[in-house]
Each structure stands twice: as structure tokens, then as C-alpha cells.
C-alpha positions in Angstrom: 11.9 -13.8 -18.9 10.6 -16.6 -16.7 12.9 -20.0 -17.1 10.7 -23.7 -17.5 13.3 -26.4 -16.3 13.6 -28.9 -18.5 13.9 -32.7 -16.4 14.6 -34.5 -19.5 16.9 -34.3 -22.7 15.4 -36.6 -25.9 15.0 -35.8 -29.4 13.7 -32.4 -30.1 9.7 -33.2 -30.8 10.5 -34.5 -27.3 12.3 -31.8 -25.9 9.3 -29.4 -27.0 6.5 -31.5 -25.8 8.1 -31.4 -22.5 8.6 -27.6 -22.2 5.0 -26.8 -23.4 4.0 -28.9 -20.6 5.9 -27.5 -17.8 4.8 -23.9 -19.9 1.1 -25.5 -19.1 1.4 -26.4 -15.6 3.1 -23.2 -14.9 0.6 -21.5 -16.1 -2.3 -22.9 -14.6 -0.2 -22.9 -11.1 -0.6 -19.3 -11.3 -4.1 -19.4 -11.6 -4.9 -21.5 -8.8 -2.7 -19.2 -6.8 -4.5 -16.2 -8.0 -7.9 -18.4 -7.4 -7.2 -19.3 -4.0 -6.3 -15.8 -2.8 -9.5 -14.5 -4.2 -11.3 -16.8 -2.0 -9.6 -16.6 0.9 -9.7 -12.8 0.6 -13.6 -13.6 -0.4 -13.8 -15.1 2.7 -12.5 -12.9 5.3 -14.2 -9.6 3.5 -17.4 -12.0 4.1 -16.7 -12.5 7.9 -15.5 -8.4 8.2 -18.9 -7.0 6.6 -21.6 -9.8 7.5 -20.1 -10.7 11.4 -18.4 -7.8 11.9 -15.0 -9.4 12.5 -12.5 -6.8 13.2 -9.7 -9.0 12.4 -10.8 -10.6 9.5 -10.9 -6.9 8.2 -7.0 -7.1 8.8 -7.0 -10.2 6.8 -8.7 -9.2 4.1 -6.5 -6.3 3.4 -3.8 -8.2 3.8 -5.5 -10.4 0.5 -6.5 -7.5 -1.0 -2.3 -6.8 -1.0 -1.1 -9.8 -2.1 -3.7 -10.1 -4.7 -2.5 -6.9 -6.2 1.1 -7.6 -5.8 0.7 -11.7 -7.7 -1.6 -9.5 -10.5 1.7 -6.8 -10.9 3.9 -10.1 -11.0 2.1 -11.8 -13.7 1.1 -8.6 -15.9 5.3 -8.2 -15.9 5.2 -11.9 -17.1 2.9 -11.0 -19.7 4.7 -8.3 -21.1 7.9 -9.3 -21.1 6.4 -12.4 -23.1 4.7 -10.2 -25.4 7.9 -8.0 -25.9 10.4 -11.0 -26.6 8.0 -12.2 -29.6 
């Protein structure tokens, strides 16, 4: 299961409010992670197949990769949530 630090120790409607955020930004981090490799990837399958760009075929795979690897990552995330509750 995935630790959130905690910065900050106050009373425990405190305490709470501060874990959901960092739960939050966590959360969204991944996202724009999982955004931005899309795109790049987007990109160079755009320069391989429209220009003909041999290395931006190498590139894209390359995305294509780490896309599926950062998808395996957070599905395990999910499900070990899902299973702990």
C-alpha cells in the first residue's frame, strides 16, 4: 500500500484534511504523468506515420512501453486499495 507523508501533526480533523490532500495531489500527479506520456507518445507516433521519421518510430515505442508499464503500476495501486477496504 502506497504511503502519503504527512508534513504536519495537529488535531485529528487536521491531521485528516491534510492526508486527503496529499491522497489528492497524488493522485492527480499520476494523471498528468499518464497525460503527458500519451502526448508525447501522440507525438512521435504522429512524426513516425505522417513524416516518416524512422526515429521517432523508436520513440514512440519506447512511450508505447512506459505507458503500459505506469498503467501496470497504477492498476496494482488500485487493487491493492480495493483489497485493504
Amino acid at each position: 500500500m502506497t504511503e502519503y507523508p504527512l508534513l504536519y501533526s495537529f488535531n485529528k480533523f487536521q491531521k485528516w484534511k491534510i492526508i486527503l490532500t496529499n491522497k489528492r495531489s497524488y493522485i492527480m500527479s499520476r494523471v498528468s504523468e499518464l497525460q503527458s506520456l500519451v502526448d508525447d507518445t501522440k507525438m512521435e507516433m504522429e512524426k513516425f506515420y505522417e513524416k516518416g521519421n524512422k526515429a521517432a518510430g523508436t520513440r514512440a515505442r519506447k512511450g508505447l512501453q512506459d505507458l503500459k508499464k505506469l498503467a501496470q503500476d497504477i492498476r496494482l495501486e488500485i487493487q491493492s486499495k480495493k483489497n485493504a477496504e
